[in-house]
BAFI-3210 file (N, C-alpha, C; in Angstrom, 3 decimals, decimal comma, padded with zeros to 6 digits):
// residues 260
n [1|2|3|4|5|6|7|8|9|10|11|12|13|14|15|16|17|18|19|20|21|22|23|24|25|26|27|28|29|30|31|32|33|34|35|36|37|38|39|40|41|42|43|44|45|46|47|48|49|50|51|52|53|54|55|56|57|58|59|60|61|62|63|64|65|66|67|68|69|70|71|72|73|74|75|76|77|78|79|80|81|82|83|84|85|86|87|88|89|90|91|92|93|94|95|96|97|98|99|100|101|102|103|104|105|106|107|108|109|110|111|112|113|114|115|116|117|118|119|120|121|122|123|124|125|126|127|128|129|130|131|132|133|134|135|136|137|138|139|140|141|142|143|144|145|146|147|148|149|150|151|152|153|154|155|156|157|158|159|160|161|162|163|164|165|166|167|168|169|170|171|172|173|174|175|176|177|178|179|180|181|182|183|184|185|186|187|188|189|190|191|192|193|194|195|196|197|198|199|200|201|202|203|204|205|206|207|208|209|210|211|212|213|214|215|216|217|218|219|220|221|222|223|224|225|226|227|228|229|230|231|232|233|234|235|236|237|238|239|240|241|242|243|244|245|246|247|248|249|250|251|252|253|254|255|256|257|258|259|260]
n.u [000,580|002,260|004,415|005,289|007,180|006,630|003,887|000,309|-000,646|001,324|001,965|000,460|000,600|003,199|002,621|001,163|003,603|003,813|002,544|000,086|-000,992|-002,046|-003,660|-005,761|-006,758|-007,190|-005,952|-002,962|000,526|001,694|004,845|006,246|006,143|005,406|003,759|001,326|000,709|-000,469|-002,100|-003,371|-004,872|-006,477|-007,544|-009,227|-010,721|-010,168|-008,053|-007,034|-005,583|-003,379|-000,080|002,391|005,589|006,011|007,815|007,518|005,210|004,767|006,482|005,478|002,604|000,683|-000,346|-001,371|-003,499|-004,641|-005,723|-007,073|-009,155|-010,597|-011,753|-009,950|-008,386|-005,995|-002,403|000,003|003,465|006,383|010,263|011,274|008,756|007,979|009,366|009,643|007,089|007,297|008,852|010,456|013,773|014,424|011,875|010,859|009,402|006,297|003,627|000,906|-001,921|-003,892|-007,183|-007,207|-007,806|-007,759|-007,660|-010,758|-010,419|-012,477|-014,092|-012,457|-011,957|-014,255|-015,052|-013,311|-010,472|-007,573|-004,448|-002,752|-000,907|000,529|001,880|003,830|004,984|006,508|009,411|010,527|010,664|010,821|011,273|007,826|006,681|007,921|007,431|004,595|004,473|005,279|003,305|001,580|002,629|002,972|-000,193|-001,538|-004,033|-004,966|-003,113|-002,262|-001,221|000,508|-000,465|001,914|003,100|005,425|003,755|001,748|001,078|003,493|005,244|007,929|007,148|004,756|006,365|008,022|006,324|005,928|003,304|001,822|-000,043|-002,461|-003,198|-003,789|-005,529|-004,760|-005,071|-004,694|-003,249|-004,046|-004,845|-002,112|-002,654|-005,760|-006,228|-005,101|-006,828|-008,891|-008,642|-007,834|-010,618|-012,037|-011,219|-008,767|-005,410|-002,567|000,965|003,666|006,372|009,228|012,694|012,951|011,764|010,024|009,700|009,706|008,615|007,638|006,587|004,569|001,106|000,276|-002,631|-005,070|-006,965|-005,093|-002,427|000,929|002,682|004,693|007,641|008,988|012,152|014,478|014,251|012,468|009,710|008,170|007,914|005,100|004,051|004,186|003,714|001,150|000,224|-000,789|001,854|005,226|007,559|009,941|011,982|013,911|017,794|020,808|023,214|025,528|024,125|023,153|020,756|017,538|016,592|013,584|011,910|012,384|011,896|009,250|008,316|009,089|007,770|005,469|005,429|005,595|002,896|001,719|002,604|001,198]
n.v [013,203|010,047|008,681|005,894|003,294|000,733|000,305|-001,421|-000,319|000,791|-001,405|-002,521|-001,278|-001,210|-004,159|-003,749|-003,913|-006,292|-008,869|-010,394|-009,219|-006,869|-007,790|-008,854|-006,620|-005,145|-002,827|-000,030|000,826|003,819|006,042|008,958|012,173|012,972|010,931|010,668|012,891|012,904|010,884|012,025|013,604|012,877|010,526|011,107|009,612|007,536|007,505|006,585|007,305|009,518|009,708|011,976|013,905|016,363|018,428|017,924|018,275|020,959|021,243|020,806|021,489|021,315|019,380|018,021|020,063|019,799|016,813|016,810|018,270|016,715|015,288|013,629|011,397|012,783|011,912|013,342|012,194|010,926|010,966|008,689|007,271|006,781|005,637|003,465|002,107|002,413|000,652|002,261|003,238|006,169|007,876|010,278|011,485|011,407|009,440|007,457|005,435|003,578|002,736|000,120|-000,726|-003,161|-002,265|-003,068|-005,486|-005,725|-003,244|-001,585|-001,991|-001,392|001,235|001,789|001,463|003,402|003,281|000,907|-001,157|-004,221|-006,042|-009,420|-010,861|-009,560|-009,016|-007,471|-004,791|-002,338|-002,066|-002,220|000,073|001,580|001,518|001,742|004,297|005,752|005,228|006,744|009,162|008,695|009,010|006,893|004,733|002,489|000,350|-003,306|-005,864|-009,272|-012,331|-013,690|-011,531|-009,044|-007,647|-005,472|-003,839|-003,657|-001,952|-001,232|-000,948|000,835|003,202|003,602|004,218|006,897|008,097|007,731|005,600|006,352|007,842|006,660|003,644|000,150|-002,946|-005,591|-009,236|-010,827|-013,853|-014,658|-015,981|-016,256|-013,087|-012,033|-013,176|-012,145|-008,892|-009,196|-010,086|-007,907|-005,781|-004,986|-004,032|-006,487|-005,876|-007,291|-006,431|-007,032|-008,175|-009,581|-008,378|-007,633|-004,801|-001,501|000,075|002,578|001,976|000,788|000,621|002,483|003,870|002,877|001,222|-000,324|-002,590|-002,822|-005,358|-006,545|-008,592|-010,729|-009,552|-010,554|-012,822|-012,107|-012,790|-015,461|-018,122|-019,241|-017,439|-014,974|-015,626|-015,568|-012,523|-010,132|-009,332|-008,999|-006,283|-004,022|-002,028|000,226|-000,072|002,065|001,980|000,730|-000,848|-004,001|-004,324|-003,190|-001,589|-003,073|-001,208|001,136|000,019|-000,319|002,723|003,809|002,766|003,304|006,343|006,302|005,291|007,909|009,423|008,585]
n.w [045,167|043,403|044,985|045,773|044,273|044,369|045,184|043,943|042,173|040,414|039,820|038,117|035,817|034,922|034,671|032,338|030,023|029,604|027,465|027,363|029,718|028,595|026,411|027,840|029,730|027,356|027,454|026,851|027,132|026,989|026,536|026,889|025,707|023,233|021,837|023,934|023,653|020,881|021,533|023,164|021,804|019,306|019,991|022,458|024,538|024,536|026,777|029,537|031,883|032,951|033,934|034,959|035,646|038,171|036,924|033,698|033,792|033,814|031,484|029,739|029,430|028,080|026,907|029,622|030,055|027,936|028,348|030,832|030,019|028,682|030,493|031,422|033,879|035,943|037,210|039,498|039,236|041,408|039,410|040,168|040,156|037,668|036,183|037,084|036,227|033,476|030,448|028,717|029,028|029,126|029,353|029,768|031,490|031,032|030,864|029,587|030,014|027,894|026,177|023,770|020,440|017,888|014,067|011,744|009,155|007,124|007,513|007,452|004,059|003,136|002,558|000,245|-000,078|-001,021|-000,888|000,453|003,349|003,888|006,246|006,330|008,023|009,618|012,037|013,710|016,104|015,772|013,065|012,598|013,811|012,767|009,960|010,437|011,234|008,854|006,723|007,860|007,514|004,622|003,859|004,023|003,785|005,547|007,929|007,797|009,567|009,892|011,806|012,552|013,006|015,205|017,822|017,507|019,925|021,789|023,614|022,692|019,734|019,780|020,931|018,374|016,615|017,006|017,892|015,804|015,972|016,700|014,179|011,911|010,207|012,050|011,106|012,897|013,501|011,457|008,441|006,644|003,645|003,273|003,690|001,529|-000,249|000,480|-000,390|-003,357|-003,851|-002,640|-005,520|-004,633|-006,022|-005,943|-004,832|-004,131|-002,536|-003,722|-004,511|-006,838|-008,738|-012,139|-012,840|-011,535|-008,614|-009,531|-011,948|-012,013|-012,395|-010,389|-010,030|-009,144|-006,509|-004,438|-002,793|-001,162|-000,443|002,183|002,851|005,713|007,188|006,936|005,375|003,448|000,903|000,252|-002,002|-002,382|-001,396|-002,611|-005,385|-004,682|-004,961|-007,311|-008,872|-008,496|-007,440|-007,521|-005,349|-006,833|-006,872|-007,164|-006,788|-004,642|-002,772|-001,085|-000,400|000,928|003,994|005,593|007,031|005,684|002,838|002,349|003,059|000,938|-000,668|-000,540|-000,606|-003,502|-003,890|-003,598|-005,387|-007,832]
ca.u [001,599|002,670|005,772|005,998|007,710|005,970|002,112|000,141|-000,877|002,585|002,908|-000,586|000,595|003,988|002,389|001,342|004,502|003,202|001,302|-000,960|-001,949|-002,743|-004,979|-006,983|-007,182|-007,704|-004,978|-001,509|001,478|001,803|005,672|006,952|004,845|004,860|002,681|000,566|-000,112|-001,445|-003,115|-005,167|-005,649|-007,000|-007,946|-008,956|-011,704|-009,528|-006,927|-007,743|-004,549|-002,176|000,646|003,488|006,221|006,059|008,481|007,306|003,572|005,325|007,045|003,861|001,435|-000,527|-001,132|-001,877|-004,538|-005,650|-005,974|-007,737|-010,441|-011,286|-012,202|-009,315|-007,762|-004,370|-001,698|001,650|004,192|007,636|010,769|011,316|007,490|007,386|010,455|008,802|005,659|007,985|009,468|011,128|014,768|013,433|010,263|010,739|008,437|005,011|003,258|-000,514|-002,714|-005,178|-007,461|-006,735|-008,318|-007,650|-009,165|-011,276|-010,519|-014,084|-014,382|-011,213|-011,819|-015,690|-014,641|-013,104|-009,211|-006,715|-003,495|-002,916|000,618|000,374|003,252|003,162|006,216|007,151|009,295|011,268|009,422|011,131|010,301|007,140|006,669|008,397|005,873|002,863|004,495|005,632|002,327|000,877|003,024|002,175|-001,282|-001,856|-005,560|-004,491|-001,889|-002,405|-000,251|-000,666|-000,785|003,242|004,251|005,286|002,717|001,449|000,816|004,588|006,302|008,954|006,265|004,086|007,657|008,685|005,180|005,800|002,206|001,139|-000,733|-003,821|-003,579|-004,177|-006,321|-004,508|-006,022|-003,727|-004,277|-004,760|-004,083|-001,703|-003,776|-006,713|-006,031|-004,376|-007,712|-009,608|-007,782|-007,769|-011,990|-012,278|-010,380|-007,240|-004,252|-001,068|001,814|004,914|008,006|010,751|013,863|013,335|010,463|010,564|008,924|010,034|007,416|007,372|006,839|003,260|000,071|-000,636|-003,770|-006,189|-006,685|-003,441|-001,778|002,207|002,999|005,994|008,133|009,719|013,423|015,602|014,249|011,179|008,629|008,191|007,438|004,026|003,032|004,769|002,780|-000,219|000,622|-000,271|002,458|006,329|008,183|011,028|012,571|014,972|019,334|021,277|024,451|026,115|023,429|022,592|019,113|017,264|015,958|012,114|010,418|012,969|011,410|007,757|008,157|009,224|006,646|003,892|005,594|005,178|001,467|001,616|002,905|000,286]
ca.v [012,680|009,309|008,288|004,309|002,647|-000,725|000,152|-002,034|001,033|001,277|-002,545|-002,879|-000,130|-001,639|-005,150|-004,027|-004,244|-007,950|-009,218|-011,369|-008,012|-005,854|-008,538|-009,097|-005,372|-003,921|-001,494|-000,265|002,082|004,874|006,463|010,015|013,351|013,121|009,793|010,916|013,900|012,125|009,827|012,596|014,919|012,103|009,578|011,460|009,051|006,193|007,776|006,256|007,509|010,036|010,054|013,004|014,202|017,874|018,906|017,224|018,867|022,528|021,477|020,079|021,837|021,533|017,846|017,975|020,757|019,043|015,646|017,223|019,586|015,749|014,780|012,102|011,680|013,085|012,069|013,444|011,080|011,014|010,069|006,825|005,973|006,882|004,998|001,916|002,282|002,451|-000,306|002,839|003,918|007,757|008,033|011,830|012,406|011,108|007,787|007,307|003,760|003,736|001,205|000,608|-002,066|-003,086|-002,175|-004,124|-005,587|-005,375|-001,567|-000,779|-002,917|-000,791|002,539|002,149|002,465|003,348|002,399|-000,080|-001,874|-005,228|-006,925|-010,579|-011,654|-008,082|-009,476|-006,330|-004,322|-000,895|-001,805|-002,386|000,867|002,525|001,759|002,716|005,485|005,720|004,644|007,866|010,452|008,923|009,087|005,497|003,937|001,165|-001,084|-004,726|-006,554|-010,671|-013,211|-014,368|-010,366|-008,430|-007,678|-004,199|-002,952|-003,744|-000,645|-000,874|-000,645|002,161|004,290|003,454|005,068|008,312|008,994|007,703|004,418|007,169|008,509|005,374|002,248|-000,803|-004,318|-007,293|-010,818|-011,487|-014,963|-014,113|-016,113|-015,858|-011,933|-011,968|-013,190|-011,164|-008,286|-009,542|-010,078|-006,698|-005,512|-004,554|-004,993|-006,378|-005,464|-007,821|-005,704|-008,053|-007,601|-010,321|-007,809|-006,773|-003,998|-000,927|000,679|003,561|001,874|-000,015|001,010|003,309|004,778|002,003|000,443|-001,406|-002,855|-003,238|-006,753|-006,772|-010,199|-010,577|-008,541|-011,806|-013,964|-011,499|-013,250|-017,190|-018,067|-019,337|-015,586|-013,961|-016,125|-015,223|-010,911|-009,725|-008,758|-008,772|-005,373|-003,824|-001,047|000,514|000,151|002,555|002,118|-001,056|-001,171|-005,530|-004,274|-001,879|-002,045|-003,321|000,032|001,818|-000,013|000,018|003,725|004,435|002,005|004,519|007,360|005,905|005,507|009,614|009,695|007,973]
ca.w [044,254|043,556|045,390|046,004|043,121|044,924|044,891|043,244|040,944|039,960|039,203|037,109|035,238|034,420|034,082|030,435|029,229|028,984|026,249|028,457|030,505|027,245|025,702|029,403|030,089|026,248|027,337|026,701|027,671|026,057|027,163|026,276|025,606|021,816|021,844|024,930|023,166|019,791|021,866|023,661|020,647|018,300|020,926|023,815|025,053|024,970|027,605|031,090|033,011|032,337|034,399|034,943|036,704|038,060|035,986|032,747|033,622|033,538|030,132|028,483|030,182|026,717|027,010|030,814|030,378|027,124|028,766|032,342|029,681|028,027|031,512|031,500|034,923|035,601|038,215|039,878|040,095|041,792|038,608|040,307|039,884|036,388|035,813|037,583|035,536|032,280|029,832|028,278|029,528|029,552|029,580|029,173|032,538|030,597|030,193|029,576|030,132|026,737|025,331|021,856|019,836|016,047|012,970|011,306|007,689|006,466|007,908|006,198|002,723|003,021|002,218|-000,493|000,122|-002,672|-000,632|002,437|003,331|004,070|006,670|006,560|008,522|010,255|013,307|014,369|015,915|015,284|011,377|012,353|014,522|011,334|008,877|010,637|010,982|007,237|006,278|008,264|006,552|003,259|003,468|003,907|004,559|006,228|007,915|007,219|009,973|010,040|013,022|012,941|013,098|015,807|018,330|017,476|020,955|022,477|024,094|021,342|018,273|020,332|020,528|017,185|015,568|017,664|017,898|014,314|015,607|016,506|012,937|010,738|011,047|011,961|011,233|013,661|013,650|009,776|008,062|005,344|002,336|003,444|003,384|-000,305|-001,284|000,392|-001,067|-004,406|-003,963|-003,226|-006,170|-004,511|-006,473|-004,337|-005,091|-003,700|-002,555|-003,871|-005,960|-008,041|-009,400|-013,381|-012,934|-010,388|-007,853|-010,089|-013,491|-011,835|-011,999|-008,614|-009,458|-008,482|-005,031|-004,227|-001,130|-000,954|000,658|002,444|003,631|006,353|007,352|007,021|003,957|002,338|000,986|-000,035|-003,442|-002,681|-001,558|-004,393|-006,271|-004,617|-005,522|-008,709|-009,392|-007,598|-007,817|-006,730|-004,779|-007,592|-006,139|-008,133|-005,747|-004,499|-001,285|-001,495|000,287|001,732|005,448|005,805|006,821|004,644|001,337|002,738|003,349|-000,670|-001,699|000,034|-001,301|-004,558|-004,313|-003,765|-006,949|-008,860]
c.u [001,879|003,641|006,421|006,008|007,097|004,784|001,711|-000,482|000,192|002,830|001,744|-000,008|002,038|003,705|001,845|002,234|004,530|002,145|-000,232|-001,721|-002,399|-003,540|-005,834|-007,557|-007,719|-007,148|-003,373|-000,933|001,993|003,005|005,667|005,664|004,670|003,922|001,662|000,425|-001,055|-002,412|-004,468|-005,915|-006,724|-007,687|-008,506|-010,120|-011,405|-008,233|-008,116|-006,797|-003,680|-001,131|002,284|004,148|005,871|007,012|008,366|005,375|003,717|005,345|005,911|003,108|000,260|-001,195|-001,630|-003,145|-005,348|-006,345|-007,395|-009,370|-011,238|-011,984|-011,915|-008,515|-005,983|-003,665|-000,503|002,205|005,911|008,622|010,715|009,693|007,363|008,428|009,962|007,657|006,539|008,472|010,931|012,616|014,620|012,815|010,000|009,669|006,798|004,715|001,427|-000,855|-004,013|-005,783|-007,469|-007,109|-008,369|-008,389|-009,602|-011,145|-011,402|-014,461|-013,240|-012,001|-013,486|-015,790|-013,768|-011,168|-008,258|-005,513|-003,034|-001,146|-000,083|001,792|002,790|004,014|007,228|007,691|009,899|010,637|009,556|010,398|009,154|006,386|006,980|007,435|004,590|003,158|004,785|004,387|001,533|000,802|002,909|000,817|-001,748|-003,510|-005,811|-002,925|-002,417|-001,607|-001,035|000,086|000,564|003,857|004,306|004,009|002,742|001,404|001,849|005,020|007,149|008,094|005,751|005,271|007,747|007,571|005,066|004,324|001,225|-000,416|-002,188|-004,328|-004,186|-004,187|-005,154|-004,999|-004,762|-004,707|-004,209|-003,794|-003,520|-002,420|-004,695|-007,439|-005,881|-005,551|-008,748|-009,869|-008,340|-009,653|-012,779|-011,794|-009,565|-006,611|-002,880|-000,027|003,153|006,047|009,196|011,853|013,809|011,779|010,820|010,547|009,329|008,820|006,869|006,530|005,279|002,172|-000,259|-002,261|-004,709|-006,372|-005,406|-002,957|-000,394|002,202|004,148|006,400|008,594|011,405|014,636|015,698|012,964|010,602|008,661|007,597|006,042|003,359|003,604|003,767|001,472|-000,847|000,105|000,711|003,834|007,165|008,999|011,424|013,943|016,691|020,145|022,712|024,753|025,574|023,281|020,914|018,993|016,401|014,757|011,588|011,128|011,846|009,929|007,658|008,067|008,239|005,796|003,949|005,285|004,145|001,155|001,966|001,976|-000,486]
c.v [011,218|008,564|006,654|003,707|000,882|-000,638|-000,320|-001,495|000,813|-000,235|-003,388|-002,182|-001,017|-003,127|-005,043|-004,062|-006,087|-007,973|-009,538|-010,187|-007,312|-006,446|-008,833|-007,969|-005,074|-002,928|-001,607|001,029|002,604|005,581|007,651|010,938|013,117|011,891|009,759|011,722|013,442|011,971|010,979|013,382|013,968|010,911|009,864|010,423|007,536|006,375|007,379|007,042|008,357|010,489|010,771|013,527|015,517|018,765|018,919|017,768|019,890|022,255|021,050|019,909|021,831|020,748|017,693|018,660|020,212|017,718|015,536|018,031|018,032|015,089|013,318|012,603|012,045|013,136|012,376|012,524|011,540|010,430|008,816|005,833|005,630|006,230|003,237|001,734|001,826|001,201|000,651|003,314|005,025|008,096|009,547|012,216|011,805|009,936|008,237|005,687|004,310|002,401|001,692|-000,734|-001,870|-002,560|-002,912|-004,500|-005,176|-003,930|-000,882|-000,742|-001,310|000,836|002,842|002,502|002,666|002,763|002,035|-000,563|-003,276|-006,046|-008,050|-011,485|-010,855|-009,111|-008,112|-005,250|-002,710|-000,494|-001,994|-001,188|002,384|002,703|002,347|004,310|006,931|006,206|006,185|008,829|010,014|009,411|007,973|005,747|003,593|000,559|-002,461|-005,310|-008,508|-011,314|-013,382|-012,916|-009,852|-008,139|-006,116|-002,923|-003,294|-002,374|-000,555|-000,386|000,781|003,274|004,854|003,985|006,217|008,685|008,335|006,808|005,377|007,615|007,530|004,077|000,705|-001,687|-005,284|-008,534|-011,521|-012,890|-014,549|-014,443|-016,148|-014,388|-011,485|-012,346|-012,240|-009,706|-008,166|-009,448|-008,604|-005,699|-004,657|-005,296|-005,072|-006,469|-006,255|-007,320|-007,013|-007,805|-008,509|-009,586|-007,307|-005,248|-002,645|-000,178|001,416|003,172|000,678|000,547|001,453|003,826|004,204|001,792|-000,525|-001,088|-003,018|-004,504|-006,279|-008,222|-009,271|-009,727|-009,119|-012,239|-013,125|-012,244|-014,495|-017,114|-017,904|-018,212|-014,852|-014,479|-015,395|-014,081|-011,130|-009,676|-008,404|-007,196|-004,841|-002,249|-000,637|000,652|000,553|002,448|000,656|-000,930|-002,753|-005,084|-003,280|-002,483|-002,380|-001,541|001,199|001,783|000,391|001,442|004,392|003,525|003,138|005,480|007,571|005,455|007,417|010,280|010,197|009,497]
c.w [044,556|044,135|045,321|044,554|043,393|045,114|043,920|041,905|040,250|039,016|037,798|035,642|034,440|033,939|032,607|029,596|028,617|028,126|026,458|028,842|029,518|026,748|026,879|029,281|028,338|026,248|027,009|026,908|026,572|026,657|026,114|025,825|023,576|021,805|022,780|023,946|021,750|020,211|022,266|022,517|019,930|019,053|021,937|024,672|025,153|026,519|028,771|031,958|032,225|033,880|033,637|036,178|036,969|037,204|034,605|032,462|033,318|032,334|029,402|029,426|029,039|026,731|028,130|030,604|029,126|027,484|030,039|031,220|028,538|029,007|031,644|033,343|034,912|037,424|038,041|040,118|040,002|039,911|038,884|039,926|038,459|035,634|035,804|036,868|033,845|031,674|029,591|028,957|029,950|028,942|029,491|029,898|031,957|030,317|030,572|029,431|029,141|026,291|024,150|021,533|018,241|015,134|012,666|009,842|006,844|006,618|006,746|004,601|002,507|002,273|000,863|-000,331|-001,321|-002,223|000,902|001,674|003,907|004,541|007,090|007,736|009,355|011,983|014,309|014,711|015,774|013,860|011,967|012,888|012,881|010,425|008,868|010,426|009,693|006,729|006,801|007,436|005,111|002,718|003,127|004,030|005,436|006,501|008,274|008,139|010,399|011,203|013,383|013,108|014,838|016,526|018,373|018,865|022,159|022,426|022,842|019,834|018,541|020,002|019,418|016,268|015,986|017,170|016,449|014,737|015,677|015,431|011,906|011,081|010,733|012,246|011,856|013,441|012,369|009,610|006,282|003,756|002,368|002,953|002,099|-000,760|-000,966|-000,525|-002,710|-004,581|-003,788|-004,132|-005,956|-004,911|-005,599|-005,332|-004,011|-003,563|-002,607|-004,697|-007,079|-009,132|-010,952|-012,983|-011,395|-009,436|-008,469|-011,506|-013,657|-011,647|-010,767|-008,926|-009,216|-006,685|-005,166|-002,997|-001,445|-000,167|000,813|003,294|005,004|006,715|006,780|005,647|003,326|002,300|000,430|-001,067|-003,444|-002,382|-002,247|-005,344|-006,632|-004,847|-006,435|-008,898|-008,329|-008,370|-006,875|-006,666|-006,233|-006,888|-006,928|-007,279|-005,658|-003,025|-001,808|-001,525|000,805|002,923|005,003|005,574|005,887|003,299|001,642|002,233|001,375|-001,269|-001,541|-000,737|-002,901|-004,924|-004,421|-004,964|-008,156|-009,106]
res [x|x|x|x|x|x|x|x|x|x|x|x|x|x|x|x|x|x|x|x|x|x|x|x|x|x|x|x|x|x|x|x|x|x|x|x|x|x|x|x|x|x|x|x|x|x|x|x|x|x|x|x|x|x|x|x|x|x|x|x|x|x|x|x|x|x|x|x|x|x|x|x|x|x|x|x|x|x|x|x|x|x|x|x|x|x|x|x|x|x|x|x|x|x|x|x|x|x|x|x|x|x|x|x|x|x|x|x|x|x|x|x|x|x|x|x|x|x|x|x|x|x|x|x|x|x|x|x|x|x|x|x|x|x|x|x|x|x|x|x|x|x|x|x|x|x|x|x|x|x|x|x|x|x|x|x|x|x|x|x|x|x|x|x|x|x|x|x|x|x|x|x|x|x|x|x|x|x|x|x|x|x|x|x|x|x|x|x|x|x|x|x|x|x|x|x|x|x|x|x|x|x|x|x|x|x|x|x|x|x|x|x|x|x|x|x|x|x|x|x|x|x|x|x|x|x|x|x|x|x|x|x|x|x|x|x|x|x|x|x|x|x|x|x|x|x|x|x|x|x|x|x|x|x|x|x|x|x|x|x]
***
């Protein structure tokens, strides 16, 4: 068993909570059994490390014996190590070390998708954790995230997709117009979540290929990429809400390709 909260095991392990160490290594921390367990079911050949407490191996003995029959390694560790290893507050006894590397635009775009999200300006990274995970239970394609968002593989995003990021391909990195033309060249139509939209999510063509853009949380999206949309549309507000959260609207955009 693990015990020292000061081995340099303990402090590699917590150094991915840095950005720097996740883009060197190619890895990242995975906290809590519902996102370990994704990871191994759907991923299992990306898990390098799965650490657990003894107590936390009893209660999800499913993921331990699923993780050990993929011929991933599995250690005991004391709470305090797995605490020290953690970003998370509680860590709920489980953390795994996985490599995880983006999708690829061109892999995506290749297949043919019918509906992708597209965040151009995502800084929060709960919304951005939200959506993927939105984006899952719709029956997304794709998530689309570009260069100024959130950094996809922060402890807070990982959390915040409970498990999803294994389910559906995310492309990082993108340059927002660059992308919009891409997009547009493979005849996906984009779709601008804005309120100054005529037209409501419902009342737009879903049954083609089409991406949702979404702005930023603060100020949405800038004229010149509204511009660059087909087409700006809006979340319907039958109440006196001003707005609706980021991965809120995202989430009813998706739903509203399930429609189509």
């Amino acid at each position: 068993m693990l015990t020292n909260p000061s081995s340099d095991r303990v402090k590699a392990v917590r150094g991915l909570s840095r950005r720097s160490a996740r883009r060197r290594t190619g890895r990242l921390l995975v906290e809590g059994p519902q996102g370990v367990r994704e990871a191994v079911a759907f991923a299992p050949r990306s898990v390098i490390d799965l650490y657990v407490t003894p107590e936390a191996a009893q209660r999800y003995a499913d993921v331990v014996e699923q993780t050990r029959d993929a011929g991933r390694f599995v250690h005991l560790t004391s709470p305090e190590v797995l605490d020290a290893m953690c970003d998370a507050e509680h860590p709920q006894g489980m953390a795994a070390v996985v490599e995880w590397s983006p999708a690829d635009l061109e892999g995506v775009l290749a297949v043919g998708p019918r509906t992708l999200v597209f965040l151009t300006n995502v800084r929060d990274p709960g919304n951005l954790g939200t959506v993927i995970r939105g984006a899952d239970a719709a029956g997304a394609d794709a998530v689309l995230v570009s260069a100024e968002s959130v950094d996809v593989t922060s402890p807070k995003v990982i959390r915040s997709t409970v498990g999803s990021l294994w389910h559906v391909p995310v492309v990082t990195g993108l340059d927002v117009p660059s992308t919009l033309a891409r997009l547009a060249a493979a005849g996906v139509t984009t779709y601008a979540a804005d309120g100054s939209g005529e037209r409501t999510v419902d009342e737009v063509d879903r049954s083609g290929s089409h991406a949702w853009v979404m702005g930023n949380e603060a100020w949405g999206l800038p004229e010149d990429l509204l511009g660059a949309c087909d087409e700006a549309v809006r979340v319907p507000i039958f109440g006196h809400a001003e707005s609706l959260n980021l991965a809120m609207a995202a989430t009813l955009c998706l739903y509203a390709s399930t429609r189509a």
